[in-house]
C-alpha positions in Angstrom: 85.3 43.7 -37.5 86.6 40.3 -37.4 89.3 39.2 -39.7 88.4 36.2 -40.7 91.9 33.8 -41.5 91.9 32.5 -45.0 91.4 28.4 -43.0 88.6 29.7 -41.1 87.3 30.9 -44.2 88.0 28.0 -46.2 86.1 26.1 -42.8 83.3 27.7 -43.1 82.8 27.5 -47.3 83.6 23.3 -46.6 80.9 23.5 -44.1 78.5 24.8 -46.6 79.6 22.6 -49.6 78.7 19.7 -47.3 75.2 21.1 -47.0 74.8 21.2 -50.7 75.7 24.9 -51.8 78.6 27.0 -52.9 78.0 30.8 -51.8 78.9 34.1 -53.7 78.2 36.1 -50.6 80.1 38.4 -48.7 81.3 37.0 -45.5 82.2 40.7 -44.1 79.7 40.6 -41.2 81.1 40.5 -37.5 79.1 38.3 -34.8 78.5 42.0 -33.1 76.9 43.1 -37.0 74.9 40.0 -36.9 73.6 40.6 -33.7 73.6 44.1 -34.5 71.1 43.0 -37.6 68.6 40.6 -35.2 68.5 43.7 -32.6 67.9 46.6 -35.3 65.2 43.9 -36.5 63.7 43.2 -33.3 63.8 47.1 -32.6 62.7 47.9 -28.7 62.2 51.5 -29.7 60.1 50.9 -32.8 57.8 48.0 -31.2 57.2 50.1 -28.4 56.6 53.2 -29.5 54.6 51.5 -32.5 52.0 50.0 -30.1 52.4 51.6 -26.9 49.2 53.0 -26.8 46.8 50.6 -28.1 48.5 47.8 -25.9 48.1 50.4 -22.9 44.1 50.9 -23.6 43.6 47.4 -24.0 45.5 46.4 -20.3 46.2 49.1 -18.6 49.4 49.8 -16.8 49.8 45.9 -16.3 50.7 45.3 -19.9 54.0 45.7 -19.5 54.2 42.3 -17.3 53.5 40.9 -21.1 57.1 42.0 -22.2 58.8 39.8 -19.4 56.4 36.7 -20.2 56.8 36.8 -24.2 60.4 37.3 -23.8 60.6 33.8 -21.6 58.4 32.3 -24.4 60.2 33.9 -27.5 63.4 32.7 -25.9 62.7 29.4 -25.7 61.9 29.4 -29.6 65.6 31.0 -29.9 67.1 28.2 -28.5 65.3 25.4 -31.0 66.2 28.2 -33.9 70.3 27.8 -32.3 70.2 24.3 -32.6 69.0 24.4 -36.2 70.8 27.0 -37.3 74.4 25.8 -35.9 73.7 22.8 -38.0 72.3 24.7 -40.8 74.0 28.1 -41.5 71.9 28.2 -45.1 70.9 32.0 -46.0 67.2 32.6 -45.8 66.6 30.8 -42.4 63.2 29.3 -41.7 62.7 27.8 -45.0 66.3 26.2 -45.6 65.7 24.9 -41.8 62.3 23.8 -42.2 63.4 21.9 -45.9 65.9 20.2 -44.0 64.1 19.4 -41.0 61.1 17.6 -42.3 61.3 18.1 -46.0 60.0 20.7 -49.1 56.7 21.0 -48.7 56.4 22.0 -45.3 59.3 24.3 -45.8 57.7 25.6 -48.9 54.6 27.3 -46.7 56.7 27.8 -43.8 58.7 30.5 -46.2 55.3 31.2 -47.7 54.0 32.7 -44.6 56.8 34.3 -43.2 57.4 36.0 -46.2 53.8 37.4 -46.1 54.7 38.1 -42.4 57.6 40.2 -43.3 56.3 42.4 -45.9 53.8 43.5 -43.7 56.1 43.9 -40.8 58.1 46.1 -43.2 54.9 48.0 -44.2 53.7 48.4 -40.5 57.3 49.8 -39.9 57.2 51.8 -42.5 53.6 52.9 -41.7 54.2 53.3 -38.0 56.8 56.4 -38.2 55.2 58.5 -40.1 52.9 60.2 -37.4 56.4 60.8 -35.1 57.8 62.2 -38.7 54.4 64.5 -38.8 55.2 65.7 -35.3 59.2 66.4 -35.8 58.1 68.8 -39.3 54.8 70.1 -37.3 52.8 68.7 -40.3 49.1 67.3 -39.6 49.2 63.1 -40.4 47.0 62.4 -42.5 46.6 58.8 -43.9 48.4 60.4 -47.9 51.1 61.9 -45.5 51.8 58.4 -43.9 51.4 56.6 -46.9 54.2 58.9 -49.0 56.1 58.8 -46.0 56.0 54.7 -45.9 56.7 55.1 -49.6 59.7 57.3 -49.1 61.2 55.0 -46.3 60.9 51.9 -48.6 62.4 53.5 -51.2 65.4 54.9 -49.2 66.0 51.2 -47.8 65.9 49.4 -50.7 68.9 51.9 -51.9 70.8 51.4 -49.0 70.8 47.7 -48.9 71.5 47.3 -52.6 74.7 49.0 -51.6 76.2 45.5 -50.6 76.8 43.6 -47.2 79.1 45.8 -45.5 77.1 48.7 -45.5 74.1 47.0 -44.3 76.1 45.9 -41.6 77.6 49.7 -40.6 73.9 51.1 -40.9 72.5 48.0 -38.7 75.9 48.8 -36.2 74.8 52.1 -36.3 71.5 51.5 -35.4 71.8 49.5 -32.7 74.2 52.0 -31.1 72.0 54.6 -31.3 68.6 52.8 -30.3 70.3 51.0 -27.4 71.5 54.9 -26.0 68.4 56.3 -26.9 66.5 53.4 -24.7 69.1 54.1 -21.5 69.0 57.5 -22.0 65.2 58.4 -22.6 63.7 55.5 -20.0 66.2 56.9 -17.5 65.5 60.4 -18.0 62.2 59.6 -17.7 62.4 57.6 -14.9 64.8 60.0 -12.8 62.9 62.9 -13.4 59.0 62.8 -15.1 58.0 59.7 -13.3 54.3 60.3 -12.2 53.1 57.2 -11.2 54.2 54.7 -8.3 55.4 50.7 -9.4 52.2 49.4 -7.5 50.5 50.5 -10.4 52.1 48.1 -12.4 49.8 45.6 -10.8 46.5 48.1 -10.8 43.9 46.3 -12.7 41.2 48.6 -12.0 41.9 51.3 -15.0 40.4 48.6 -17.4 36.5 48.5 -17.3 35.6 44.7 -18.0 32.4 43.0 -17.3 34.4 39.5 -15.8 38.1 38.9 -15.0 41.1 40.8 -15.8 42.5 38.1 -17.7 41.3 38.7 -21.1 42.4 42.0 -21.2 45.9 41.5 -20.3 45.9 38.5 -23.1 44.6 41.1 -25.5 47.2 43.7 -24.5 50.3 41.4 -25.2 50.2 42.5 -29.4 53.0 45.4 -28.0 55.7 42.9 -26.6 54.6 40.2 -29.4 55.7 42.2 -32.1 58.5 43.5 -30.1 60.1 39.8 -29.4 60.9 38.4 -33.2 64.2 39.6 -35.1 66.3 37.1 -33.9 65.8 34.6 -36.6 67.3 37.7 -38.4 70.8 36.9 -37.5 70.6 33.4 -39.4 68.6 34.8 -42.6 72.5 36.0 -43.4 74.4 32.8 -42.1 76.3 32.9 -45.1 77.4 36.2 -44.6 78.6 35.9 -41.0 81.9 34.1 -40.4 82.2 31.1 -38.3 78.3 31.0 -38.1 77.6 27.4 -36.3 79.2 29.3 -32.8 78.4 32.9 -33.9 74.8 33.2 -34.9 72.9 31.1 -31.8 75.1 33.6 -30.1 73.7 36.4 -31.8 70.2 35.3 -31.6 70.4 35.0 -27.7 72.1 38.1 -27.4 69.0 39.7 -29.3 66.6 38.3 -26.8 68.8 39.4 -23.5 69.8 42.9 -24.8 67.0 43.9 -27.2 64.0 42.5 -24.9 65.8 44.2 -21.6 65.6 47.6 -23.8 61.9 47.5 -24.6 61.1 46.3 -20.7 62.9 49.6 -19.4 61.4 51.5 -22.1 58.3 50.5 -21.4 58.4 51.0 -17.8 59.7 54.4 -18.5 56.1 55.3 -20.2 54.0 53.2 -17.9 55.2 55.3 -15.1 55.7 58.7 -16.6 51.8 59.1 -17.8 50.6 61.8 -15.4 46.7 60.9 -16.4 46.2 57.3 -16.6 42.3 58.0 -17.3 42.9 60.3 -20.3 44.7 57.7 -21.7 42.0 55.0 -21.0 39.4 56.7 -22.0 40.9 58.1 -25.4 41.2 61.7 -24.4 44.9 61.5 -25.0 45.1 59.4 -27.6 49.7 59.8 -28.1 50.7 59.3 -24.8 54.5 58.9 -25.5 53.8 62.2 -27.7 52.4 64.1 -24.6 55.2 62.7 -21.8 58.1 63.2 -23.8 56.8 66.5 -24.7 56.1 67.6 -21.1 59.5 65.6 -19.5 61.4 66.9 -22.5 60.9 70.4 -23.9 60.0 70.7 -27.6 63.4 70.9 -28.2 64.1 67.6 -26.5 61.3 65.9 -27.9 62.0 66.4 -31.5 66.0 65.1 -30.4 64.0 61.8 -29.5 61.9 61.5 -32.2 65.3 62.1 -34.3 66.9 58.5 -32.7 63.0 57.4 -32.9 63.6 58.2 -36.8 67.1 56.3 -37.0 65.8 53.1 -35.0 62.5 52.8 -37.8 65.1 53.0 -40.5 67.5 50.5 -39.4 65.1 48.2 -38.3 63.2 48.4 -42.3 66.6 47.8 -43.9 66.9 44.9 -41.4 63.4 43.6 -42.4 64.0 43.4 -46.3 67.8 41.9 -45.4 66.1 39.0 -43.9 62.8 39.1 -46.5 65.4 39.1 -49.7 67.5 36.2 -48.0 64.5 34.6 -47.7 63.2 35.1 -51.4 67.1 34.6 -52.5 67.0 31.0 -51.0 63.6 30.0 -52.9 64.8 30.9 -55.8 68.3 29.4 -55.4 66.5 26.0 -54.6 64.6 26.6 -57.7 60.8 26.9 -55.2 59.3 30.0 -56.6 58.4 31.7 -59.9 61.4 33.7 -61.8 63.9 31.7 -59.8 66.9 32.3 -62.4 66.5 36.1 -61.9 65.6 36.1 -58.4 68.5 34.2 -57.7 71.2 36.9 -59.3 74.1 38.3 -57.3 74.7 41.8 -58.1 78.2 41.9 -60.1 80.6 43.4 -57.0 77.7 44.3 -54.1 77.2 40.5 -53.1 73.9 41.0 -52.4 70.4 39.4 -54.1 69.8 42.8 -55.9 66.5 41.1 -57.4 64.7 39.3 -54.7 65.4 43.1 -52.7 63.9 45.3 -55.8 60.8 42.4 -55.3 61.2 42.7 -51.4 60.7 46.7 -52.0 58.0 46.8 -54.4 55.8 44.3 -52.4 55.8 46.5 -48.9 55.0 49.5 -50.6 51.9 48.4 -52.3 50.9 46.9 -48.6 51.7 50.4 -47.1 49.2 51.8 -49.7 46.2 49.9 -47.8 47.0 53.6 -45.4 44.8 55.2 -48.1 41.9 53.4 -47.0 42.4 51.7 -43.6 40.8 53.7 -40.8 43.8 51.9 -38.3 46.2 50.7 -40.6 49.0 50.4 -38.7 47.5 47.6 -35.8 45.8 46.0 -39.1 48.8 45.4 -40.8 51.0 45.0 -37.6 48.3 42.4 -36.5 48.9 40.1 -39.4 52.8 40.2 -39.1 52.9 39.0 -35.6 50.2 36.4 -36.5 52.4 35.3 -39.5 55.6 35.4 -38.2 54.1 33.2 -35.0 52.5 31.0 -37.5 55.9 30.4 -39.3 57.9 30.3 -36.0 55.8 27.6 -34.5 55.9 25.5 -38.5 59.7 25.2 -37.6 59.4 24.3 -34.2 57.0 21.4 -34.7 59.5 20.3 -37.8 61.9 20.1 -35.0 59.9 18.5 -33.1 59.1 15.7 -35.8 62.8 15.9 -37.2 63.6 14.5 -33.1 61.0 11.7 -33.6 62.5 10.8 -36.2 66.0 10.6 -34.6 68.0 14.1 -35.2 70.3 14.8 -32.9 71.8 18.4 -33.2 75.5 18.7 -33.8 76.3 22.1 -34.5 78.0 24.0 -32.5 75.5 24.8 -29.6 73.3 21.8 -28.8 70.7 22.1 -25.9 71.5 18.2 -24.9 69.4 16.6 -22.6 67.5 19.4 -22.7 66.7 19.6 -25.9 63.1 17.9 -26.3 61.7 20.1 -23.0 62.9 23.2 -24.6 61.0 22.0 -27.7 57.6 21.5 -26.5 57.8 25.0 -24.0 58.4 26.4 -26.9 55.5 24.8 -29.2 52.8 25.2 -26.8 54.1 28.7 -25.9 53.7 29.7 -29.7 50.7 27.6 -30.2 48.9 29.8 -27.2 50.2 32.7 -28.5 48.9 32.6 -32.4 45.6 31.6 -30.3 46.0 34.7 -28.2 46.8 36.9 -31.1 43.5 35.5 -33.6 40.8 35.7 -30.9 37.6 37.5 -31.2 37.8 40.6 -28.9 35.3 42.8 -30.2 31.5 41.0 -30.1 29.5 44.4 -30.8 31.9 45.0 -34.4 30.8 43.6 -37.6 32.3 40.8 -38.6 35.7 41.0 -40.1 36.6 43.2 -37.0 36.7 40.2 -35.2 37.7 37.4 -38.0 39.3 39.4 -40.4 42.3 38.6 -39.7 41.8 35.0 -39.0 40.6 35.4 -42.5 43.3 36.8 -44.0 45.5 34.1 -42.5 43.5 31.2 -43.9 43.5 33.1 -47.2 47.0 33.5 -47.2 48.0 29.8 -46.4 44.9 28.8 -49.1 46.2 31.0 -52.1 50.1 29.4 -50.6 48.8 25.7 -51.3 46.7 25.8 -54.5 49.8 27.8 -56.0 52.3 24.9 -54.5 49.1 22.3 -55.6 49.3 23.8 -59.2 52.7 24.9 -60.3 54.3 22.2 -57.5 57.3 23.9 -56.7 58.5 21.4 -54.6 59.5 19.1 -57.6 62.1 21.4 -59.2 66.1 21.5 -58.1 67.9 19.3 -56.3 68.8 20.5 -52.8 68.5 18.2 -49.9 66.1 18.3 -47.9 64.1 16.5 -44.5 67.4 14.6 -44.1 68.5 16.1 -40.9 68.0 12.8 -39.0 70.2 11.0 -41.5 73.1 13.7 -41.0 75.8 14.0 -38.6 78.1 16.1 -38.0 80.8 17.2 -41.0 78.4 14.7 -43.2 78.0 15.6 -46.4 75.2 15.9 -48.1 74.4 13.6 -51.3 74.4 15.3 -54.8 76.4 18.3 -55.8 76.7 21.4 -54.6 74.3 24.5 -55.6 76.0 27.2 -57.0 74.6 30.9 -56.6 73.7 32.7 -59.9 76.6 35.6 -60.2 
């Protein structure tokens, strides 16, 4: 861990005066536990084997091209996120950015959504393990089993990361040890020894039966790498618990795009050529693949030892997600933005943490992961809406940095993209733009309906029942934390008005 010097420390809590707050946090957390934290988040192993096989049917063996191309896009959004965030090391990331950047209200729906975003990304987690769980105990899933099993997960979570910073840290540490391993070891294995397929299929379009081009169908198979390539952000939701996090966190956030984006490509490679029948896949004979390899590379034995790290990965990455989602909720309520702010806000006497906004950031996954009971494909329902959200929110503070540069901000933080700064911005808008377009399109013409819109529906209804609440109870009009002055501000500039001080 690094010991942080009691001038660095008093750097870094000047830094943060200057930006209007005084923190209670626990700045305990190492720039390899932050990055630890963005890569449990992000989660190769749980993003792949989440949605393996319903990227797979969709594209075929191409779909794994998608995990290279998302990565270039996702990474260009990293680097607007390092610019803003070495500037702004605020807890609870994209709203504290986005406030800055352009002002309140845009911040205030920015958080809005990727709040949403995260609780179901913590319910899709959640959701997602249960049928590996099912075939580690030899129990038939069932949609109670998975729900009780989400529950359970939750549950365990929210214990853990009441226990305070450190341990969060140590679990995410833990996690990313034993996920990054797992990835070598399993897509090597696999690679060395149950591969079944040559690499020219990577580029064989012809397992996927459409009735015009290709295209379309490797668009609709990108939802696997989509929801694999966000986390990063992750490693700023907690700038106030990382030392020195101007230099550290855009650090961290990179790091999680190289190392955790490299694991799910290999991973993924390891499956796309270890499937001995490509058509029983396609045509929903086999409807587990990565069940079925591993089993027949693997042994029972060794297959229940991969579901095991499988098991640790899921759980690590949910304690990650309601890290980031309590921040998030923390920093509302701090700012005085949301309903209950005075008891959301609360630091738990000795544990440093938000204890509140993560009992709140518990209770609203689990009633998500209760939609199991009655969702005939829960998990890419729920998992749908997350990447969706989180794109939407992504792309809310990219444009604000966009604007913020119109209006004459010039990054000075740590890491500053330079001349480069406003090309890097608009790759990254129109890459997250295309995606969220990508990601909403109709697919299915013959389904009713809400197949096809439902979530587009869901979206709007989220971002409708966001403004009439921020309309009526204007939520933008309480406290007095700066905000869209990040063209005014230069570097070591203090902001005006005294500094907010976190409920103990």
């Amino acid at each position: 861990m690094t010991v942080k010097s009691g001038n660095a420390a008093d750097k870094d809590a000047e830094q943060l005066r200057a930006l209007g707050y005084v923190s209670h946090f626990d700045r305990s957390m190492s720039k390899w536990e932050n990055f630890s934290l963005g890569f449990t988040y992000l989660s190769p192993v749980v993003g792949v084997y989440t949605l393996f096989a319903t990227s797979f049917v969709a594209g075929g063996p191409p779909m794994w091209w998608n995990y290279i191309g998302v990565g270039i896009g996702q990474l260009m959004v990293c680097l607007i996120f390092g610019e803003i965030v070495s500037q702004f090391p605020i807890s609870g990331g994209l709203y504290p950015w986005a406030r800055r950047l352009v002002g309140k209200r845009w911040a205030w729906m920015a958080g809005w959504v990727y709040g949403w975003a995260l609780c179901c990304t913590m319910a899709g987690v959640a959701t997602g393990v249960a049928p590996y769980l099912a075939q580690l105990f030899g129990v038939q899933s069932s949609p109670l089993a998975t729900t009780a099993i989400a529950l359970i997960l939750i549950v365990m979570t929210t214990v853990l990361n009441l226990s305070g910073t450190r341990l969060l840290a140590r679990v995410a540490m833990f996690g990313f040890i034993c996920e990054l391993v797992g990835a070598i070891v399993v897509g090597g294995y696999l690679l060395l020894f149950a591969r079944h397929q040559p690499l020219k299929v990577l580029l064989d379009t012809s397992f996927v039966h459409t009735e015009g081009h290709y295209w379309p169908a490797f668009l609709a198979s990108s939802l696997a790498a989509m929801f694999c390539y966000y986390g990063f952000e992750a490693c700023g939701d907690v700038a106030e618990e990382t030392p020195d996090p101007s230099r550290m966190i855009p650090k961290a956030m990179r790091m999680t795009i190289y190392i955790g984006g490299a694991a799910a490509t290999w991973v993924c490679l390891a499956f796309v050529l270890s499937i001995s029948d490509i058509g029983a896949v396609m045509s929903g004979k086999d409807t587990d693949p990565i069940v079925t390899l591993l089993k027949a590379a693997m042994g029972e034995v060794g297959f229940r030892a991969v579901i095991v790290v499988v098991l640790v990965s899921f759980i690590s990455c949910l304690l990650s997600l309601q890290a980031a989602a309590s921040r998030l909720v923390f920093a509302y309520a701090r700012d005085q933005m949301i309903f209950g702010s005075q008891y959301l806000s609360r630091m738990s006497a000795g544990r440093h943490v938000p204890a509140n906004a993560l009992l709140m950031m518990g209770a609203i996954p689990a009633v998500i992961a209760l939609s199991a009971l009655w969702l005939q494909d829960a998990i890419a329902t729920i998992v749908s809406f997350a990447a969706v959200g989180i794109y939407i929110a992504f792309q809310m503070v990219v444009l604000a940095a966009l604007i913020a540069r119109a209006m004459g901000w010039r990054p000075s933080g740590e890491f500053k993209l330079a001349g480069w700064g406003w090309s890097v911005n608009l790759i990254a808008l129109a890459y997250g733009v295309g995606a969220i377009i990508n990601i909403l399109w109709p697919r299915s013409p013959n389904d009713p309906w809400y197949v096809n819109y439902g979530m587009l529906v869901t979206t709007v209804g989220i971002m409708v029942l966001g403004s009439i609440y921020m309309i009526m109870a204007k939520p933008y009009e309480h406290g007095q934390a700066p905000a869209g002055d990040a063209h005014r501000l230069g570097s070591g500039q203090a902001s005006p008005g005294a500094a907010i001080e976190t409920i103990g």
